[in-house]
LUMSEKOL-654655 format. One record per residue: x, y, z of N, C-alpha, C, CB in turn. Coordinates in pm, whole numbers, plus 32768, in hexadecimal, padded with zeros to 4 digits. Each point is the difference from the previous one (the first is absolute). Glycine has a CB too. Layout:
N
XYZXYZXYZXYZ ...
END
This chain:
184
3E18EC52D5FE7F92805980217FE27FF180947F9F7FF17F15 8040806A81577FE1801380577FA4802E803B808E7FE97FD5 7F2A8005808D7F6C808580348060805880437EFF7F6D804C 80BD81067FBB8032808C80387FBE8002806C802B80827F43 7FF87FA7814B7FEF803980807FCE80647FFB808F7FAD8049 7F378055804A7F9B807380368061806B7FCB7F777F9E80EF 812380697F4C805F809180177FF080257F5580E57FBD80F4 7F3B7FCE7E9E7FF080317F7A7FB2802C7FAE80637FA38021 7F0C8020801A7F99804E7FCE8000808280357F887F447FDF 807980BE809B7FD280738056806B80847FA77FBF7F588125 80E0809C7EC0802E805A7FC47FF4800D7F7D806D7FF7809E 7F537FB87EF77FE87FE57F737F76807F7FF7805E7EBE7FE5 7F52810F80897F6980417FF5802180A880127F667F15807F 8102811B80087FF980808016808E801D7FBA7F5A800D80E3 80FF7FCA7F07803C804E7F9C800780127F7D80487FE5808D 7F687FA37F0B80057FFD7F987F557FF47FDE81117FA87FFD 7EAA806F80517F7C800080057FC17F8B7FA2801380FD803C 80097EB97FF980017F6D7FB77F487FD8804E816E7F9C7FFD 7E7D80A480587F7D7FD280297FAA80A7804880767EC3803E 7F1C81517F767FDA8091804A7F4A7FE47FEB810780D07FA9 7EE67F4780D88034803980787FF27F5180537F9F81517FF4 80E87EDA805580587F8E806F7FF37FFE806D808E80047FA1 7F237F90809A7FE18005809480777F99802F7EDD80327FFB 81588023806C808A7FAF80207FFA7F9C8083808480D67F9C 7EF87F138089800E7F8B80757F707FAA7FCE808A809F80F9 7F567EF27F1E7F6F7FC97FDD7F8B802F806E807C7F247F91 7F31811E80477FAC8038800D7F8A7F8B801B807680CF7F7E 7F537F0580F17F917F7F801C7F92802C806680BF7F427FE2 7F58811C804F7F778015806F7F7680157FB6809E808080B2 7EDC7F1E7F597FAE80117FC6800880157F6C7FCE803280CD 808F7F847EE7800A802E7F7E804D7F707FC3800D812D8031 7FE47EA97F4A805F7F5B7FE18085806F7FEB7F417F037F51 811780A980D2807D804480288017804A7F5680777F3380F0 7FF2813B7EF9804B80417F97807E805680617F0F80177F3A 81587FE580468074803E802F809D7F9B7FED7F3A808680B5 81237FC37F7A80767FBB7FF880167F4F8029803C8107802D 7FE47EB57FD47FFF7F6C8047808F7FF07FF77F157F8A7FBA 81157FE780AC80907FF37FDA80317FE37F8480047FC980BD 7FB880067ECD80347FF17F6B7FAB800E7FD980917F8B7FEA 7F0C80C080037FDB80367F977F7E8058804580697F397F45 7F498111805C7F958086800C7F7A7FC37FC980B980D67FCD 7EE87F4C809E7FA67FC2801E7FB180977FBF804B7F2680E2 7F7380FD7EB47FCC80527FB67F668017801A80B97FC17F6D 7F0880DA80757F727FDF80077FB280027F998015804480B3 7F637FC27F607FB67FE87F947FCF808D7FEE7FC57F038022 801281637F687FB6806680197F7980057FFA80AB804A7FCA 7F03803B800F7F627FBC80397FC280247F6A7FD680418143 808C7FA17E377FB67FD57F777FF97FA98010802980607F76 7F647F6580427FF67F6C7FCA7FA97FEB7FA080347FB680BF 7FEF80007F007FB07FCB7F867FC57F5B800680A380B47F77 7EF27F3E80987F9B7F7080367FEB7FCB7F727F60805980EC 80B47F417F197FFC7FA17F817F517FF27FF781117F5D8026 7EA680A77F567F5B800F7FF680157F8A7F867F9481368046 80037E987FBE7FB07F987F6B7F7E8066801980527EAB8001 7F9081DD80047F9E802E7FC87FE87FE07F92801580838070 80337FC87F2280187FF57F6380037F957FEF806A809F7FD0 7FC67F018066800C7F6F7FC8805F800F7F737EF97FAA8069 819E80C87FC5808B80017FBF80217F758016805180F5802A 80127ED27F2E80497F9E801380B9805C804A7F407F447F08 80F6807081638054803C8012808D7FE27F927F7B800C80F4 80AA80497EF0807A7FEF7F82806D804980187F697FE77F54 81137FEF80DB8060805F801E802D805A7F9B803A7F6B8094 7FAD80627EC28031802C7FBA7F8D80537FC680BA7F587FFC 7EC780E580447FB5804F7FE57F93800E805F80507FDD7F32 8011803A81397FBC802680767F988079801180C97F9B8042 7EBC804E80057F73803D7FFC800E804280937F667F457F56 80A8812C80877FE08045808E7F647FF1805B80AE80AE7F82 7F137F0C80487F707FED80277FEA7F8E80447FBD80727F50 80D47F5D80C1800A7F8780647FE8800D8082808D7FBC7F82 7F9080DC80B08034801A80787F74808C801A81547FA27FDD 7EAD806F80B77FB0806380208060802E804F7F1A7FBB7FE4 80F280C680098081805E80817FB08021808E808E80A97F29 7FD77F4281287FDE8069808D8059803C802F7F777F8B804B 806080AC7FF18068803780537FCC80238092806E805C7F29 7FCD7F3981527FE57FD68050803A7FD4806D7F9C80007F70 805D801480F97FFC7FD28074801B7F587FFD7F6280D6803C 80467F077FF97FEF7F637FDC7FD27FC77F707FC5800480EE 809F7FB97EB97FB37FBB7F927FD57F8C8035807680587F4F 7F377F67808A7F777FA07FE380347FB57F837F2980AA8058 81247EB57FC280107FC77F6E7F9D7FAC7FCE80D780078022 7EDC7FE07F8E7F9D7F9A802780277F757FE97F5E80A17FD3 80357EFA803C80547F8E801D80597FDD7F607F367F9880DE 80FF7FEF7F4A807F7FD47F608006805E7FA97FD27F1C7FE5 805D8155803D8033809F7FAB8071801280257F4480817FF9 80B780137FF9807E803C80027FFB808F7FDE805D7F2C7FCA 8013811E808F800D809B7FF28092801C7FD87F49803680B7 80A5803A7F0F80BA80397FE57FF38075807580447FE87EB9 800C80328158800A807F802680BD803080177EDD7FD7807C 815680747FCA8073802B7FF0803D803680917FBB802D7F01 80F47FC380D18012801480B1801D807F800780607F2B804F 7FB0811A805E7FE180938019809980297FD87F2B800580D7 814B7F9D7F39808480367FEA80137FF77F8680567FD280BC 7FFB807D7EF9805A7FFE7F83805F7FD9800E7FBC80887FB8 80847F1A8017807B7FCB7FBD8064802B7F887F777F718056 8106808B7FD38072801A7FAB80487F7F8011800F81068016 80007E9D7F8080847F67800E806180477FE67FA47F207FA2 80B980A180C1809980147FAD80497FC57FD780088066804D 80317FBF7F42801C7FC27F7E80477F59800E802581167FA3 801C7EB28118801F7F907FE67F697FE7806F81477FE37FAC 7E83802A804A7F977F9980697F997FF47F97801B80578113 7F967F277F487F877FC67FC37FA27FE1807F80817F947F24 7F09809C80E17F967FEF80517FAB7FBD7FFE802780878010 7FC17F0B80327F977FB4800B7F787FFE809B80DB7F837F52 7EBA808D80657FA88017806C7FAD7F7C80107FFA81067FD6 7FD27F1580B87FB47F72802A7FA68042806380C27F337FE8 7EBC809F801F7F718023802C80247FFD80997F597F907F33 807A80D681207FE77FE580897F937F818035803D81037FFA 80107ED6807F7FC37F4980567F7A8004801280C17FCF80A5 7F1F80D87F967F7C8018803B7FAC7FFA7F938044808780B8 800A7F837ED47F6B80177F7E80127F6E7FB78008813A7FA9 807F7E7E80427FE97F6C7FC67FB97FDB805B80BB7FC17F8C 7F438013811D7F807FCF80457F8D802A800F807E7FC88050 7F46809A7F7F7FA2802C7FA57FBC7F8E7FAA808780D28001 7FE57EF87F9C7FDB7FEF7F7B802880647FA87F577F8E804D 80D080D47F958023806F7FA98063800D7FF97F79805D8017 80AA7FB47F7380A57FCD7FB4801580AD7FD57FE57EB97F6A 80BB814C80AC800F80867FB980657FEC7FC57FA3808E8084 80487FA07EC2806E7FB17FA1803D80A27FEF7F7E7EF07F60 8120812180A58022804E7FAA80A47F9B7F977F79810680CF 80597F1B7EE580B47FD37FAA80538065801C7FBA7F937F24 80DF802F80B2806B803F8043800780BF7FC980927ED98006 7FBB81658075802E80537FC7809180027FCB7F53804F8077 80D47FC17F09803A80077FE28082808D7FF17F417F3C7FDB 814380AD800C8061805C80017FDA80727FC980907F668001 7F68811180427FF3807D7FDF7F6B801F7FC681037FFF7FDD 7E8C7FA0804B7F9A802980027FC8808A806A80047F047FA2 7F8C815E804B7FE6802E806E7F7480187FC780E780588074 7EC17FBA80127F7B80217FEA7FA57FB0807C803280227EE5 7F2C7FFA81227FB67FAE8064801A7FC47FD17F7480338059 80677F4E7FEB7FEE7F8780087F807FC67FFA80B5801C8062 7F097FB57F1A7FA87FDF7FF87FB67F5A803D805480CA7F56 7F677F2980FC7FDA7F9380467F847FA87FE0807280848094 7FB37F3C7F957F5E7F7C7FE180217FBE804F7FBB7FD67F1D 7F96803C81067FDC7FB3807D7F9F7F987FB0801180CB80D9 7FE97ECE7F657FA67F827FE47FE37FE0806580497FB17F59 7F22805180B27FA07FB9804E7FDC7F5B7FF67FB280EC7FF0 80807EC5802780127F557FE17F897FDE805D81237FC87FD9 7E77808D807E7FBC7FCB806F7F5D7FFD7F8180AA80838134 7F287F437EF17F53800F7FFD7F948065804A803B7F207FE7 801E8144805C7FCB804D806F805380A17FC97FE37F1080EA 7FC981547F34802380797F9380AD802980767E9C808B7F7D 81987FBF806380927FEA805C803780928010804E7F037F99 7FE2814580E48026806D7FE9809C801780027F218030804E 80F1804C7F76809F80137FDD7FD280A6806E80737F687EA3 8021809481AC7FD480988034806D80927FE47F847F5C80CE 806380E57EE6806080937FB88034801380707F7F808B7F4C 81197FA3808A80688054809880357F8E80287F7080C98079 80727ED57F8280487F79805280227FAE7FCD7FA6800C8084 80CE7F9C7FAA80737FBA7FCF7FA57F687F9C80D180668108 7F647FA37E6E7FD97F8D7FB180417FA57FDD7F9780727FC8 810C7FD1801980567F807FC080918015802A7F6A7FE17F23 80F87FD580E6809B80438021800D7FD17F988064800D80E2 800380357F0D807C80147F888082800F803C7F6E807B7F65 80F97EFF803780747FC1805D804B805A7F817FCF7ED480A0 80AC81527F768047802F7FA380977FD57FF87F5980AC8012 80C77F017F7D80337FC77FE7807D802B7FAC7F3A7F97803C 8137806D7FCC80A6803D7FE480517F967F94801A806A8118 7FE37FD67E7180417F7D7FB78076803C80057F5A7F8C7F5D 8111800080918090801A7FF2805D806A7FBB7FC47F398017 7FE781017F848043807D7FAD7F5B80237FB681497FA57FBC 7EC180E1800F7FA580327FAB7FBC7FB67FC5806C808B7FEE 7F347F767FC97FC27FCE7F7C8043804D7FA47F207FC1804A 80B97FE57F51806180247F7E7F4380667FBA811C7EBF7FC0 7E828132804E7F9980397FD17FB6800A805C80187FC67F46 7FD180A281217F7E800A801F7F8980467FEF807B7FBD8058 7F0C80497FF67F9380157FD47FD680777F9D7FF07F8980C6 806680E37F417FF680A78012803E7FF37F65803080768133 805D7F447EB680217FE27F747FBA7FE17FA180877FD48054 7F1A7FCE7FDF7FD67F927F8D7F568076801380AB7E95802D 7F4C81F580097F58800A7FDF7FB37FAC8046802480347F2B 7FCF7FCD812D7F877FA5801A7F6B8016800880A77FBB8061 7F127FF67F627F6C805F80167FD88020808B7FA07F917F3B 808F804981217FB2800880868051805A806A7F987F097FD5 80E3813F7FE98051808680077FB7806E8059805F7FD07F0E 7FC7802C81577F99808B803F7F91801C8025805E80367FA2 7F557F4880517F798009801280128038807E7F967F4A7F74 7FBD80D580A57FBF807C804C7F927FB4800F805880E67FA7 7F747F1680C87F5E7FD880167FF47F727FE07F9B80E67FBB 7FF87ED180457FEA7F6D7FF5800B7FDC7F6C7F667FF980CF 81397FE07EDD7FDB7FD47F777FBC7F757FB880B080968015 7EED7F817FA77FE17F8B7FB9807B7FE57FA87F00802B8006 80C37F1D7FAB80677FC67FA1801880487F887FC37F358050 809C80E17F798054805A7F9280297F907F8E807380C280BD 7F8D7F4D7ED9804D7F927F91806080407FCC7F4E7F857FB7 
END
């Protein structure tokens, strides 16, 4: 397995539209950087989000998840408050191809923050946003800012196909659109 280069992403994204829409140089003036990098794509955040609430005082349950956890915005600057957390989703769409595997990791400017941004892998022949979480680890409410760069994503070349990937096997998280909550 290998990481893929700027030149491979860059032709994966515009000829097989493996990434839309593709900013092909990193983009940093007044903004946390997004765009192409030398191994890998530095992605943005869009301006949904969903803010984690104990209004209700919901127990959280993945396996019967309460939409009343969360209060939506849609925004400019989100506001996380302190030891929480927001989802929200990235502005590009994704297409995997069928031998790669993607792994993403939080931008420096936001781990020195304190704010962690988890996504799990993308997997072979997945496509859809990219749904994000941000965690606020500070004691101090924390901002995330829409349009600008949150996490790269390294993309990774295994030696031959998968024998099953994502698109085969159904996956619940197939195509999503917009910021998805947990699915069973």
């Amino acid at each position: 397995m290998s990481i893929q280069s700027d030149k491979w992403i860059r032709s994966a994204a515009l000829e097989n539209r493996m990434i839309e829409p593709f900013v092909e140089s990193q983009k940093r003036e007044g903004t946390i950087s997004y765009g192409l990098s030398s191994y890998g794509y530095d992605a943005r955040v869009s301006d949904e989000f969903k803010i984690f609430t104990n209004i209700d005082s919901v127990t959280v349950d993945p396996k019967a998840f309460s939409e009343q956890s969360f209060v939506d915005r849609q925004t400019d600057v989100c506001v996380i408050p302190p030891n929480s957390f927001a989802l929200a989703r990235t502005v590009e769409y994704f297409r995997i191809p069928r031998d790669v595997l993607v792994i993403c990791l939080g931008k420096s400017t936001y781990a020195r923050c304190g704010i962690i941004v988890n996504v799990t892998p993308l997997e072979p022949e997945w496509e859809g946003h990219v749904t994000l979480e941000f965690s606020n680890t500070t004691p101090l409410p924390a901002k995330i800012y829409a349009n600008e760069g949150a996490c790269q994503f390294l993309f990774l070349k295994g030696n031959e196909p998968c024998e099953v990937s994502y698109a085969d096997r159904a996956g619940k998280y197939m195509g999503q659109q917009g910021v998805t909550l947990p699915k069973l």
